[in-house]
C-alpha positions in Angstrom: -3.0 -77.0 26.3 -2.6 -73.8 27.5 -0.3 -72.6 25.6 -2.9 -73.4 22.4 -6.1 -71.9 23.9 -4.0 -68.3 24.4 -2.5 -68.6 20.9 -5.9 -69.7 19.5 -7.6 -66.6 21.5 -5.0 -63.8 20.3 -4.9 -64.8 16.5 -8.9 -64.9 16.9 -8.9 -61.3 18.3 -6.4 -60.2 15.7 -8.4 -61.7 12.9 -11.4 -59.5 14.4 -8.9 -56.5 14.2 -8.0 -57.0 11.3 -11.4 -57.4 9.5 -12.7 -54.1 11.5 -9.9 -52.1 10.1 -10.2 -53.5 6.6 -14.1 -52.6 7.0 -13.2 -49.1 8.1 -11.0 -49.1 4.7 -13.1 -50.3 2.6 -16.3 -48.0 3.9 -13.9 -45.1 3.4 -13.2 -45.9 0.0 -16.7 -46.0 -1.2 -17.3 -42.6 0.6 -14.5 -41.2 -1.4 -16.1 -43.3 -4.7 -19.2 -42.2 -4.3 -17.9 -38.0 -3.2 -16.5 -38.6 -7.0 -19.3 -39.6 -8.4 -21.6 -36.6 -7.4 -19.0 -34.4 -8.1 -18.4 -35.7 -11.7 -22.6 -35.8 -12.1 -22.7 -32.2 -10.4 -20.3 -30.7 -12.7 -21.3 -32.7 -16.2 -22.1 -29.6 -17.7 -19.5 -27.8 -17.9 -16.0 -29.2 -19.9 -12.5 -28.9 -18.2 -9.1 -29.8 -19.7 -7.6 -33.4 -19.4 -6.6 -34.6 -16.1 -4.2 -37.1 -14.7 -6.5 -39.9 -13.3 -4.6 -39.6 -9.8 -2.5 -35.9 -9.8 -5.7 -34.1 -11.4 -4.9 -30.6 -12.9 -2.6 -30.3 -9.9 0.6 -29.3 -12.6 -1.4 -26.9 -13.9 -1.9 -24.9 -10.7 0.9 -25.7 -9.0 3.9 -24.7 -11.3 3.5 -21.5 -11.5 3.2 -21.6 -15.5 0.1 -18.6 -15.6 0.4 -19.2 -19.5 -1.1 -22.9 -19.1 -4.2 -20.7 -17.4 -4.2 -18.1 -20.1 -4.6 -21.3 -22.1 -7.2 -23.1 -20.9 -9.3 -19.6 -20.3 -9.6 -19.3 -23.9 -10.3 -22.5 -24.7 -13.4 -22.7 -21.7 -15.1 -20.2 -22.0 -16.1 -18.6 -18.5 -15.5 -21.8 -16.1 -13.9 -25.1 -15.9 -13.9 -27.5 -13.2 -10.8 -28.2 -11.5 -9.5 -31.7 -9.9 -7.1 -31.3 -6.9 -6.7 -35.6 -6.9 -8.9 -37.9 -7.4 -11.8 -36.9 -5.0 -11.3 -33.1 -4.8 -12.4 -30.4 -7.3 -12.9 -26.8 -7.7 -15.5 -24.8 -10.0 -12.9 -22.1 -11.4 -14.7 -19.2 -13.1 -13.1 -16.0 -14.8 -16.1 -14.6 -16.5 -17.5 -10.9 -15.0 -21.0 -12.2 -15.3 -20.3 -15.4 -13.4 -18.1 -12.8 -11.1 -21.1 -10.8 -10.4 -23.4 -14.0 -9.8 -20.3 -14.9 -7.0 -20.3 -12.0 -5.3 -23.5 -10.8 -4.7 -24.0 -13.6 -2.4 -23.0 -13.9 1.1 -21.3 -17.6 0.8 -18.9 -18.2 2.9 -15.1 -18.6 2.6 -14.6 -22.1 1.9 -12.3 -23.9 5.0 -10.4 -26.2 2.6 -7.5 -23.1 2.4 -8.3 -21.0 5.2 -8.4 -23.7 8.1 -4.5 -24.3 6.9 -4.0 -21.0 8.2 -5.5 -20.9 11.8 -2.5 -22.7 12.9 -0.6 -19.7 12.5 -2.9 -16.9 12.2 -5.9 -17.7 14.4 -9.6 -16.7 13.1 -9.2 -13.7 11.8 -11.4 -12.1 9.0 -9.7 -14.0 6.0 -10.9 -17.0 8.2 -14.5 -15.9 10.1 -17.7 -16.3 8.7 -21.5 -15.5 9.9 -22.3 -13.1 12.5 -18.8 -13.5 14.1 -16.7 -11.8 10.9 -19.7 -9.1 10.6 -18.4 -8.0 14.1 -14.9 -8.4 13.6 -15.5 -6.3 10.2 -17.7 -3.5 11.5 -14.7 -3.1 14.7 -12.2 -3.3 12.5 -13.7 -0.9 9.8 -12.5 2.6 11.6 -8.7 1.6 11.6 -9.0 1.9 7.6 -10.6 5.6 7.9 -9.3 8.0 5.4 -8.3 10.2 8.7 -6.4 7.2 9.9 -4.2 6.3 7.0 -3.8 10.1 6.5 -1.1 10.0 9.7 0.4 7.0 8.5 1.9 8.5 4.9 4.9 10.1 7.0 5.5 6.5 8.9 5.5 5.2 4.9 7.9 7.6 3.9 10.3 7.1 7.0 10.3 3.7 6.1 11.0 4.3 2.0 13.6 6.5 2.8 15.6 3.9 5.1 15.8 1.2 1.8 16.4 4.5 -0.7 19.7 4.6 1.8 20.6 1.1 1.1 19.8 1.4 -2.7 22.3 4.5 -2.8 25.1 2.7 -1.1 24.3 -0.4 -3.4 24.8 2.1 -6.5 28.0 3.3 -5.4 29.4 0.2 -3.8 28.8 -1.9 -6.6 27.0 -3.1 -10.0 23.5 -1.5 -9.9 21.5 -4.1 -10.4 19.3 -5.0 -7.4 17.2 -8.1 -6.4 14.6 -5.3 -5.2 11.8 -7.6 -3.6 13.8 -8.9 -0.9 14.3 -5.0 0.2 10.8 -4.0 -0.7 9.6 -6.9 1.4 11.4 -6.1 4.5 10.4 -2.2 4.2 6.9 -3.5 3.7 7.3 -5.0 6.8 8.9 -2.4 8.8 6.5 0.0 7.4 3.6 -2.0 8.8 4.9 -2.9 12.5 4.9 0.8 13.2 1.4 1.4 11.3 0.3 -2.0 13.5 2.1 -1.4 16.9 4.5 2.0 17.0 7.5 0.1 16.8 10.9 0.8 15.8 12.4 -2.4 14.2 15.7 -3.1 12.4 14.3 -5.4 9.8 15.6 -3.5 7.4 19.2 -3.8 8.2 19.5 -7.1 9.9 17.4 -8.5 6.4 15.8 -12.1 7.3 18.1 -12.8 10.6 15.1 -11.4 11.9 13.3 -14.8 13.7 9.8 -12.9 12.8 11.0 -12.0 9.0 12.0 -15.1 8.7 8.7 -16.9 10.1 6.7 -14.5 8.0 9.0 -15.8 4.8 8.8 -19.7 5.2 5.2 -20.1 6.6 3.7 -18.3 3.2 6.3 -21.1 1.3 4.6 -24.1 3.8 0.9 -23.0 3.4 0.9 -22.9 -0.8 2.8 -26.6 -0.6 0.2 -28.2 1.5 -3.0 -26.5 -0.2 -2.1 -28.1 -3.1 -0.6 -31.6 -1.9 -3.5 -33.5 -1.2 -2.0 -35.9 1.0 -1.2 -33.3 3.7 -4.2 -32.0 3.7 -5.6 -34.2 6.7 -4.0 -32.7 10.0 -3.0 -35.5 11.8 -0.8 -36.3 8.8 0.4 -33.1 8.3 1.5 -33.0 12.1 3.4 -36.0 12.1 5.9 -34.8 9.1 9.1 -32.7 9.1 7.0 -29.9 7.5 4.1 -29.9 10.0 6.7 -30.0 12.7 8.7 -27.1 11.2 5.1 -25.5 10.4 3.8 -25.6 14.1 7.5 -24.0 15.7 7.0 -21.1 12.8 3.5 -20.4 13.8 4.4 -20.4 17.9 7.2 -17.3 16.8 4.4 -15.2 15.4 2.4 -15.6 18.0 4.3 -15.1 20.9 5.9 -11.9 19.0 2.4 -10.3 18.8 1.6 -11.7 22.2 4.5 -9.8 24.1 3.3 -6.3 21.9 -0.4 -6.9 22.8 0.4 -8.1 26.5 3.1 -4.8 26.6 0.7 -2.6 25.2 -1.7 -3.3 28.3 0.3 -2.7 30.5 1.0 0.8 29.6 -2.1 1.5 29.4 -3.0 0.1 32.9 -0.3 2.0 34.0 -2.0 4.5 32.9 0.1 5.8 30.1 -1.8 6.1 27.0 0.5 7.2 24.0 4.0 7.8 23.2 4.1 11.7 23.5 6.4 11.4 20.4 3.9 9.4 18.3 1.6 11.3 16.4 -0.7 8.5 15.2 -3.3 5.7 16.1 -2.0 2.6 15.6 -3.7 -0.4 14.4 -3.3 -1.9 18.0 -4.7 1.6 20.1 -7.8 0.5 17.7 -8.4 -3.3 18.2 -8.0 -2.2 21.8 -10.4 0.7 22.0 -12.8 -1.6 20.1 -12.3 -4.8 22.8 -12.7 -2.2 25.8 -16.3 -1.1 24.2 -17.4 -4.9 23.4 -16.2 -6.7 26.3 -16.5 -10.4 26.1 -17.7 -10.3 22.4 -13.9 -9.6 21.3 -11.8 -11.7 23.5 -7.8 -11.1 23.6 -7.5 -13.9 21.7 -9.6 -12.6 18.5 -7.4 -9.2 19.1 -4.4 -11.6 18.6 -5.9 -13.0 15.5 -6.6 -9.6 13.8 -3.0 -8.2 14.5 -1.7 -11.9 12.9 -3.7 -11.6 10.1 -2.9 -7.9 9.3 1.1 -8.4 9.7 0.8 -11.3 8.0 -1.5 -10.3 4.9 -0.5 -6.7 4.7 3.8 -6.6 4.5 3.7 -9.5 1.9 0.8 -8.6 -0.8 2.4 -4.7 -1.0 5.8 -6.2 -1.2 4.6 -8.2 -4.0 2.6 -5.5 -5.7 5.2 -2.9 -5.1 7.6 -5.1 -7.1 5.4 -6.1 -9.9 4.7 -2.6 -10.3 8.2 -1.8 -10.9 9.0 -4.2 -12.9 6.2 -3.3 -15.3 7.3 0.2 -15.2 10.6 -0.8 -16.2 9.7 -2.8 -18.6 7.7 0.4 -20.3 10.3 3.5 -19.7 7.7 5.7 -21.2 5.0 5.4 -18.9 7.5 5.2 -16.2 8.6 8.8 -17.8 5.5 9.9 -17.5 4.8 8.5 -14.1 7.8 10.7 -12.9 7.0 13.9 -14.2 3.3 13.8 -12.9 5.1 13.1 -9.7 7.6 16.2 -9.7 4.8 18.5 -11.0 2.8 17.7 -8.2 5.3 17.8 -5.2 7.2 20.8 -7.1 9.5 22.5 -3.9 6.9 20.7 -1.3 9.6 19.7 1.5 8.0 16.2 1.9 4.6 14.4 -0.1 2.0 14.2 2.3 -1.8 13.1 2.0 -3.1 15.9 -0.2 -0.1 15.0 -2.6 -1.9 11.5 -3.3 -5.4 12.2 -4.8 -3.4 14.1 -8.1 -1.7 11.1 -8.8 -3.8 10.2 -11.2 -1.3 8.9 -14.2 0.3 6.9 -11.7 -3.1 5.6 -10.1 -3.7 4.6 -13.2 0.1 2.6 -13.8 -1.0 0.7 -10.3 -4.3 -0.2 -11.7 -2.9 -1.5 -14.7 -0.1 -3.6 -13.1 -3.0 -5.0 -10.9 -4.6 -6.1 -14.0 -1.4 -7.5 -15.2 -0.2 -9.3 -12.6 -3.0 -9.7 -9.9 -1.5 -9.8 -6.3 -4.1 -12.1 -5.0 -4.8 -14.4 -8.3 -7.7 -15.7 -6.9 -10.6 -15.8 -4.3 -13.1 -18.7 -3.4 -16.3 -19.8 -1.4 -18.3 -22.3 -0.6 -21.9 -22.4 -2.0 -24.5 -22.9 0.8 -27.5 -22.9 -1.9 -27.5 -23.8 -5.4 -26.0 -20.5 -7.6 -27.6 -20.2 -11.2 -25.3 -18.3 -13.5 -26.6 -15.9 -16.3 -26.3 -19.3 -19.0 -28.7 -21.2 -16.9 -26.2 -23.4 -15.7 -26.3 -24.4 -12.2 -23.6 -25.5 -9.5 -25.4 -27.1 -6.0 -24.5 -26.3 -3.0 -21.4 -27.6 -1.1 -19.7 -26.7 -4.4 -15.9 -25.2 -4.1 -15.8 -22.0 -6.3 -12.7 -19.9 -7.2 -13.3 -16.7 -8.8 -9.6 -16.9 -10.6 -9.0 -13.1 -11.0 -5.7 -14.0 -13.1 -8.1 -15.5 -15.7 -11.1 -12.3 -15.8 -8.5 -10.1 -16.0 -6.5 -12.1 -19.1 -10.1 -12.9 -20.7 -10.0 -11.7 -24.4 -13.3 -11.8 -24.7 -13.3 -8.8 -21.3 -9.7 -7.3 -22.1 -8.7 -5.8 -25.9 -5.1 -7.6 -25.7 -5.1 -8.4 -22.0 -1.0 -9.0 -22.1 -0.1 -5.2 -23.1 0.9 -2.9 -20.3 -2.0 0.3 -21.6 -2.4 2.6 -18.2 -4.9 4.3 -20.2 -7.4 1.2 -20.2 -8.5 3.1 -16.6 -8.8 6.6 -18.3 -12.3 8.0 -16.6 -14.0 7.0 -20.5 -13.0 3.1 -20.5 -13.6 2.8 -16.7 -17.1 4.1 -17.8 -17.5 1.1 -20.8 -16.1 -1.2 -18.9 -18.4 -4.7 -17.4 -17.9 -3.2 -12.9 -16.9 -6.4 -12.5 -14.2 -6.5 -15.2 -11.6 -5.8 -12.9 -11.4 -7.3 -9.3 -7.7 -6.5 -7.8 -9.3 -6.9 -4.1 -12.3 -8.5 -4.9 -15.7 -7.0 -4.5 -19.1 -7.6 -2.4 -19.4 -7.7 1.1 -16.1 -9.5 1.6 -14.3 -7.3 -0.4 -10.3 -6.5 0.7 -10.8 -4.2 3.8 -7.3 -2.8 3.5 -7.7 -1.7 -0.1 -7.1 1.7 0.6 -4.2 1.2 3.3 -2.3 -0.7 0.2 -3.0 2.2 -2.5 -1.6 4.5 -0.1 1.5 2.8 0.5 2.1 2.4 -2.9 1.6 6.0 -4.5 4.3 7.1 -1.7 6.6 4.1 -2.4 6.4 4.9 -5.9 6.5 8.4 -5.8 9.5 8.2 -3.9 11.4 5.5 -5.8 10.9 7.3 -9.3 11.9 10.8 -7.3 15.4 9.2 -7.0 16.0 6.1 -9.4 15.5 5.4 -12.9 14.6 1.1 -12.9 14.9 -0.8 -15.9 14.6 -4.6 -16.4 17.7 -6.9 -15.9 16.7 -9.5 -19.1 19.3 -12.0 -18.2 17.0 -12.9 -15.2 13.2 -11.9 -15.8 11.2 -12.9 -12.8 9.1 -16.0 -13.1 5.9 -16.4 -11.0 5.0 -18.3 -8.1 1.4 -19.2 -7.0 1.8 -19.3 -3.1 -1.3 -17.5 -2.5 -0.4 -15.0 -3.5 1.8 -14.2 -6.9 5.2 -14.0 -5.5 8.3 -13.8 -7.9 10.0 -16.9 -7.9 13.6 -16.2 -7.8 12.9 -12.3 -6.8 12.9 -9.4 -9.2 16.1 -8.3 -10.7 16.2 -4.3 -11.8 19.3 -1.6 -12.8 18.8 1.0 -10.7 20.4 4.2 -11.7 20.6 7.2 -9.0 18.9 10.6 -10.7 20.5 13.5 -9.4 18.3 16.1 -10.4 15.7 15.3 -7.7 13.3 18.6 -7.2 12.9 17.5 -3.6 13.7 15.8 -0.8 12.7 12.3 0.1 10.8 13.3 3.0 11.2 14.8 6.5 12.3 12.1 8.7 
């Protein structure tokens, strides 16, 4: 009898388990019925290419394939809703019109990317919103000063010179053609460690052995492959795989290799040593620190840590990409390469080094960088999340809570913005077609109040990059193995970007003085 009553008691509470959990399922899937009903009734108006009932357009983001968007840009014209899954969609748009509807606004970020990123990055300003990234933006401004980046173009150079070195004992060692982004990548990075916190690395030379280089390299991979795989999206999920696993032990190298910098850095200066006599620069660091001593509690050393995360993080990788795309195109067009060169030698002449002065007469090869940017946008898109209905110039309307991705891939391969948007023309940015052209035609780092604060850090780098490279190498493509792209937030090359380098030795100058 007993034995009955506890048997008869348990299979009663598990039947009450059981129907609560099923009730919890079955609330959840109406939720997720009814989110995909208002988001099929909120975007009605507007038509969007066929999607997989499950998948969504998820293939056609997520292989790389930018043709597929060139595509469906000219068949939508200026925006098509995008399905992530079933119960997830984005409002794409690639018009300048709709751009400049976007981006007058102050709408913030939208989470559904950046939260991925806190993990390993903390809230910094690709993350912040509201009064809290207006701080962090106004303190952070100053480090970006003209008079600041003006000290860093000898720390660029340094750095340059150091892969130059290994390109010259590549040339003479063996076949000249190079995999050149894996080197650009790691003098990125070396370039920016010093710029960020004085310090003298060996990246170069011991390549991705580094446990930082490496981190940097794998956690851009992890971040692209759960943005777009819906069923990591939720964390707890995400935590319990391999990947989250793998993801979380990444993120914990970053942070204590910026926290031992920071925590060093303090130190010195409580011992009351303020600068390396040697060092004839502010570094990004002296500044978030100078900033945090005036606001006291406001930036804590944990938002400090952030901001040094993000600009390591963000900065080496986007130039590295950029600095390849831009060499590839140049190869790919010897005559503005040509061209590029000789501005370069007539401006330096018997200078013994470029410096800062050097930079604003680049204007040929201003306008190669420009155009390359066009062509192959480093950061192919940029999104928000309404928080009041936006009405474009058509009179159609989005609500808000809507998802939308300005996709500055598509504006800048629009035909109907861009005369034949897949030529490599320089002169597109000549001073009279800048003139005629729609101001928000051409987005490289965005525009509006969240525009790309280190715009002008990344110009910099790149006039004395290229400067420097074209001083001492002729590049020309390797078309046995042309790069293909891939969308991990940025648009990285997927199997890096092969070039014949060939050593000119009728250099006017040096490289620089070391």
């Amino acid at each position: 009898m007993e034995s009955s009553w506890l048997e008869t008691r348990w299979a009663r509470s598990f039947y009450l388990a059981f129907v609560f959990c099923l009730a919890l399922a079955l609330l959840q899937l109406i939720k997720l019925y009814l989110r995909r009903q208002r988001l099929l009734r909120d975007l009605r108006h507007f038509p969007a290419p066929p999607a997989h009932w499950f998948y969504g357009h998820q293939k056609l983001i997520q292989n790389g394939k930018m043709e597929k968007l060139e595509e469906t840009v000219e068949k939508y014209p200026s925006a098509f809703p995008c399905w992530i899954g079933p119960f997830q969609a984005y409002f794409i748009i690639y018009d300048p019109d709709y751009a400049k509807t976007f981006l007058s606004r102050s709408d913030p970020k939208t989470q559904y990317l950046y939260r991925f990123m806190t993990t390993c990055l903390g809230n910094g300003l690709l993350s912040l919103n509201g009064p809290k990234w207006f701080l962090h933006r106004r303190l952070l401004t100053p480090g970006f000063h003209f008079n600041i980046l003006k000290t860093y173009v000898p720390v660029m150079a340094q750095s340059v010179n150091t892969m130059l070195g290994k390109w010259e004992e590549i040339c003479t060692t063996q076949d000249t053609t190079v995999e050149v982004y894996e080197h650009i990548n790691l003098m990125t990075l070396d370039t920016i460690i010093k710029c960020a916190f004085s310090q003298e690395t060996n990246c170069q030379i011991s390549g991705t052995h580094d446990p930082y280089v490496k981190a940097t390299f794998q956690l851009s991979k992890m971040l692209f492959y759960r943005l777009y795989n819906f069923l990591y999206h939720h964390d707890i999920i995400f935590k319990l795989t391999p990947l989250g696993y793998r993801f979380q032990k990444l993120s914990q190298v970053l942070h204590q290799y910026t926290e031992k910098i920071i925590q060093d850095r303090k130190q010195s200066l409580k011992n009351g040593v303020k600068q390396d006599p040697k060092r004839k620069y502010q570094d990004f660091l002296d500044i978030l620190l100078a900033a945090q001593a005036e606001n006291g509690d406001s930036f804590s050393d944990t938002d400090v840590r952030s901001e040094v995360n993000t600009f390591m993080f963000a900065g080496h990788d986007t130039l590295a990409v950029s600095l390849s795309w831009l060499l590839y195109c140049l190869a790919l067009n010897p005559e503005h390469q040509e061209r590029c060169r000789e501005e370069i030698r007539s401006i330096l002449g018997d200078a013994p080094s470029i410096t800062w002065d050097h930079l604003s007469e680049m204007t040929y090869t201003t306008m190669c960088i420009k155009e390359t940017f066009r062509l192959i946008p480093t950061a192919p898109s940029v999104s928000r999340e309404l928080v009041k209905p936006l009405t474009f110039p058509d009179g159609r309307s989005l609500p808000a809570g809507t998802l939308v991705v300005l996709s500055i891939w598509g504006l800048h391969h629009n035909p109907a913005v861009w005369k034949n948007p897949k030529v490599f023309d320089p002169l597109r940015f000549s001073r009279e077609n800048s003139d005629q052209r729609h101001p928000y035609a051409f987005l490289p780092f965005s525009a509006g109040p969240r525009n790309c604060i280190g715009q002008q850090y990344a110009m910099v780098e790149l006039k004395v990059a290229t400067a420097l490279i074209l001083l001492n190498f002729k590049v020309s493509p390797d078309t046995t193995r042309p790069p293909e792209f891939s969308n991990q937030i940025i648009l990285k090359p997927k199997n890096g970007v092969h070039l014949h380098l060939e050593k000119l030795t009728e250099c006017q100058i040096p490289r620089c003085n070391d």
